[in-house]
C-alpha positions as CSV (number, residue, x, y, z in Angstrom):
1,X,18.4,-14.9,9.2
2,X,16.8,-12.9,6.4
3,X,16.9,-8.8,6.9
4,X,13.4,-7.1,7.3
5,X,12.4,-5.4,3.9
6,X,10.8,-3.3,7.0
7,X,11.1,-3.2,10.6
8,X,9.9,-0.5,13.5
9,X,11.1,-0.7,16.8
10,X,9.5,1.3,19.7
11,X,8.6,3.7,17.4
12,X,6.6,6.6,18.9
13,X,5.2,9.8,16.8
14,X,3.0,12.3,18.5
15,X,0.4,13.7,15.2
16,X,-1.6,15.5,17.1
17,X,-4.3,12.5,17.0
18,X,-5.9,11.3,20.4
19,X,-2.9,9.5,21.3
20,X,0.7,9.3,19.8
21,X,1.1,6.8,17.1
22,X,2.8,4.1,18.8
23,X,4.7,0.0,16.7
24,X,6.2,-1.5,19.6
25,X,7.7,-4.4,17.3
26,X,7.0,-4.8,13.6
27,X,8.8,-6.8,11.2
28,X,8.2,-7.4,7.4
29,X,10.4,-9.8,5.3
30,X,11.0,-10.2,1.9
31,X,7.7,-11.7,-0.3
32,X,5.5,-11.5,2.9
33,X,2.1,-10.2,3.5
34,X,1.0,-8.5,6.5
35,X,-2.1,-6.6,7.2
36,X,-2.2,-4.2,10.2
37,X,-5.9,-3.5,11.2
38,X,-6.6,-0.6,14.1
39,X,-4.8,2.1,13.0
40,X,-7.8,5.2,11.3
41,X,-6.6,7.1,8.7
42,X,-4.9,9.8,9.9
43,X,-2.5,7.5,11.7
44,X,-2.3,5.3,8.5
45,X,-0.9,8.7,6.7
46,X,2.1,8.8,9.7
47,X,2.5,5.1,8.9
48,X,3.3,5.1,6.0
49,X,4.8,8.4,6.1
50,X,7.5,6.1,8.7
51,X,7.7,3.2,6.8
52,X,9.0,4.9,3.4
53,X,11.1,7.3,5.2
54,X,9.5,10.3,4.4
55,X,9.3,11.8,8.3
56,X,11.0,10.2,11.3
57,X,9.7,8.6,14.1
58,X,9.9,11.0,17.6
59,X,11.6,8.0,19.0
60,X,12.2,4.4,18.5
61,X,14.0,2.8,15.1
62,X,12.5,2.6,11.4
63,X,14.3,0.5,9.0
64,X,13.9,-0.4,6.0
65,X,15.4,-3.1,3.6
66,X,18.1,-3.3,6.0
67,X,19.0,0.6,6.8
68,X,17.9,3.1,9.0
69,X,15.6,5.8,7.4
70,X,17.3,7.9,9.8
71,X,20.6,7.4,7.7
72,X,18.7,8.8,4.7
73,X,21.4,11.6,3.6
74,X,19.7,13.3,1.3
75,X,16.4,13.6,-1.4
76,X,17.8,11.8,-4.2
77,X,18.8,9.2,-1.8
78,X,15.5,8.9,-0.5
79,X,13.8,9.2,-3.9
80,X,16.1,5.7,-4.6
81,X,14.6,4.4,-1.6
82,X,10.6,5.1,-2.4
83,X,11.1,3.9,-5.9
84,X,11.1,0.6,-4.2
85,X,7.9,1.0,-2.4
86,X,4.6,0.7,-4.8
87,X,1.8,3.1,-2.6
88,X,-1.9,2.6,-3.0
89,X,-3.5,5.5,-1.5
90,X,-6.7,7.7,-2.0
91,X,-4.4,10.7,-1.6
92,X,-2.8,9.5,-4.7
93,X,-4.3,11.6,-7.1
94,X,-5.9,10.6,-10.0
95,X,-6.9,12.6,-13.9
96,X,-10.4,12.0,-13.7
97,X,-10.6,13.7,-17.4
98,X,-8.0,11.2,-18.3
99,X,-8.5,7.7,-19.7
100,X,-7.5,5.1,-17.6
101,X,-4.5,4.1,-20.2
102,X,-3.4,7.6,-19.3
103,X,-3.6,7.5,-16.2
104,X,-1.5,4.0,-15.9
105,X,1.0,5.6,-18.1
106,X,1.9,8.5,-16.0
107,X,4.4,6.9,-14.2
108,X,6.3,6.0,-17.2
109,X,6.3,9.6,-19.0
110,X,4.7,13.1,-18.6
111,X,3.5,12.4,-22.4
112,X,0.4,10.9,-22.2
113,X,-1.7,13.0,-24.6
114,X,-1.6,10.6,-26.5
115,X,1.4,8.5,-25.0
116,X,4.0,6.7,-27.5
117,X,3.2,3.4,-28.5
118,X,5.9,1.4,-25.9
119,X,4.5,2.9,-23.1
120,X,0.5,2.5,-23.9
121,X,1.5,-0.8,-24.6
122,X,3.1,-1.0,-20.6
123,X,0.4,0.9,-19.8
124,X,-2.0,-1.7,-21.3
125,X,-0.2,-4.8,-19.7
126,X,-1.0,-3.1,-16.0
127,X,-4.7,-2.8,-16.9
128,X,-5.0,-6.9,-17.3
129,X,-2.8,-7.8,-14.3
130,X,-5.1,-5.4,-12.3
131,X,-8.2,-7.0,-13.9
132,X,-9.0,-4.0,-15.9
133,X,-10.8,-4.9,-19.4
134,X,-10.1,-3.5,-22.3
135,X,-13.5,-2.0,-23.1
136,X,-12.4,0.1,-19.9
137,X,-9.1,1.5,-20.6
138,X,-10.1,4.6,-22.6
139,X,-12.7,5.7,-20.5
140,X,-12.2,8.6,-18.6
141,X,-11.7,7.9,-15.1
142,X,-14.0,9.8,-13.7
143,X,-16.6,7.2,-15.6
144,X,-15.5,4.7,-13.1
145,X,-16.6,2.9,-10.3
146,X,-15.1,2.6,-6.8
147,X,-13.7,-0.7,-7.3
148,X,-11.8,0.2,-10.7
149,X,-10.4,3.2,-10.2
150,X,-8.7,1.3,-6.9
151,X,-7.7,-0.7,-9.6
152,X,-6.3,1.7,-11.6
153,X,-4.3,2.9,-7.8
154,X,-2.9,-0.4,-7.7
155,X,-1.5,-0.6,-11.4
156,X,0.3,2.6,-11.2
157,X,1.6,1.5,-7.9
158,X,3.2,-1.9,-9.5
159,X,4.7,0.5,-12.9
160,X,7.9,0.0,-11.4
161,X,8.1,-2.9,-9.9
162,X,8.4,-2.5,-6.5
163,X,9.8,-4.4,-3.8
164,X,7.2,-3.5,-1.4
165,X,3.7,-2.8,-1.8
166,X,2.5,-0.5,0.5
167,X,-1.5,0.1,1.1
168,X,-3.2,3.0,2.8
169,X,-6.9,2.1,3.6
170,X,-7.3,1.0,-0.3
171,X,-10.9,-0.2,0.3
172,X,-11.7,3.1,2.0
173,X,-14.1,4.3,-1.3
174,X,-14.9,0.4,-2.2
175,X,-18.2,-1.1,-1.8
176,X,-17.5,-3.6,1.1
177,X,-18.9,-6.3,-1.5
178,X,-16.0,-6.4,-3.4
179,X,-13.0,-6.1,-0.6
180,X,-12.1,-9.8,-0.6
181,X,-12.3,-9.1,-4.6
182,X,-9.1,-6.4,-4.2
183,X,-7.5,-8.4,-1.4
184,X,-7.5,-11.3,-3.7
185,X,-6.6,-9.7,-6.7
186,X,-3.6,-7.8,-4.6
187,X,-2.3,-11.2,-3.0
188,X,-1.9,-12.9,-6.8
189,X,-0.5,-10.1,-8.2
190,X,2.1,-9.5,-5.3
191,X,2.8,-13.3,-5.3
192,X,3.5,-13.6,-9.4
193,X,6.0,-10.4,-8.6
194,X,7.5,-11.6,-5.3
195,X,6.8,-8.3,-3.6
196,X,5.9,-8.1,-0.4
197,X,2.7,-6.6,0.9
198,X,2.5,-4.3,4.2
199,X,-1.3,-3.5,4.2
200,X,-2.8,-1.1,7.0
201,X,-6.7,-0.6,7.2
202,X,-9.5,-1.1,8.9
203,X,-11.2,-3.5,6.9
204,X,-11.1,-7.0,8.4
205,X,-12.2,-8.8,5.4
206,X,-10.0,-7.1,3.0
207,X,-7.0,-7.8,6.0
208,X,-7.7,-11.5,5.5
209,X,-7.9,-11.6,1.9
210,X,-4.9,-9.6,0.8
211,X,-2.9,-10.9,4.1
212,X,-1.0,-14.3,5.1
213,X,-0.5,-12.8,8.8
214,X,-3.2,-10.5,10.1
215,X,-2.1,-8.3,13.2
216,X,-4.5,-6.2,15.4
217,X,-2.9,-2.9,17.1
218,X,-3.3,-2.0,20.3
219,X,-3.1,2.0,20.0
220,X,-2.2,2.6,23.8
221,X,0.6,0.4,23.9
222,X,1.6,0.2,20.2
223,X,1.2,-3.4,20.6
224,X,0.6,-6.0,17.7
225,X,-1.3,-9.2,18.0
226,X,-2.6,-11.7,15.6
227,X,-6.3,-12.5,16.1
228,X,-8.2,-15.4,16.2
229,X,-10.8,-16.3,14.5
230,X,-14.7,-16.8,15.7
231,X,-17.8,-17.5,13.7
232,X,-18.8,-13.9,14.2
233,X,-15.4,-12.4,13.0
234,X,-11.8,-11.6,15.2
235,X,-11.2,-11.6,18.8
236,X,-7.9,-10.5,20.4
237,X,-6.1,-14.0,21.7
């Protein structure tokens, strides 16, 4: 059977939150792509946080592609290890005085006023497989709307070509218009790179764009279920 690119077991974390953050069972495999709906976004931060190894879980198992984060010996180790994850978060930060080709090339080089030719040129290729158009990609960012600069999140998250793609609430800023627009856009991009896609949120329509397996979390148990579906939207089996 094929190894989890990430799998949680009884994991429990108390945060501080109303209740502990609790993934009874979760497994992601390689080039599959899961949506978790339920969890807010303080306990998407501890999520994540888990998943890429970055803090430890008070109890229960992380592991990811195959190891225990637990096992992580050191930082350069676990720098190794996030390499492989591609993040789209709102806490990434973004140069808002920057152009957007800047801003796609920071994860290439720290030279980006202006940046050499090979890496605008990488730069440039991540604006069209995000769906950014040229006319955009020397506009500061800051000149953009909601939609774009998630965009412009997602195409410094696939610079180096992750295994995973790993997304915090990335409709949190976006009109709720165009989530099934970024779900979409996220599902074909993931696909053409055979990544796999662990999305948590709390947008059901985004879920079931960017998703081939929604689940719902039950926070008191740490529970996950897949929904079904009714004409006026999900319901718990």
């Amino acid at each position: 059977m094929t190894t989890p690119v990430i799998e949680l077991t009884g994991v429990s974390t108390d945060y501080r939150g109303l209740r502990p953050l609790r993934i009874h069972e979760l497994r992601v495999y390689d080039r599959e792509r899961v949506a978790i709906v339920g969890l807010d976004q303080p306990m998407a931060e501890v999520f994540v946080n888990l998943a890429t190894g970055a803090a430890l879980p008070d109890s229960g198992d992380v592991k990811v592609f195959g190891r225990p984060t637990s096992a992580i010996g050191d930082s350069a180790e676990w720098l190794a290890l996030v390499d492989r994850f591609g993040i789209v978060t709102n806490r990434a930060v973004l140069l808002d005085s920057l152009s957007v080709l800047q801003n796609l090339a920071v994860p290439f080089t720290l030279e980006i006023e202006p940046p050499p030719d090979n890496v605008a040129a990488r730069a440039a290729d991540l604006a069209r497989e995000v769906g950014l158009p040229e006319s955009e990609c020397m506009k500061p960012v800051a000149a953009l709307n909601a939609l774009a600069r998630a965009r412009v999140r997602l195409g410094r998250a696939l610079a180096l070509d992750p295994s995973v793609v790993l997304l915090e609430h990335p409709t949190a800023d976006v009109d709720p218009s165009d989530a099934a627009a970024l779900g979409n856009l996220i599902r074909s991009v993931a696909g053409s790179r055979r990544a796999a896609v662990l999305a948590v949120t709390i947008d059901q329509t985004f879920a079931t764009a960017v998703a081939e397996r929604v689940l719902i979390l039950d926070a008191a148990t740490g529970r996950l279920s897949e929904p079904r579906r009714r004409w006026f939207g999900f319901e718990r089996r």
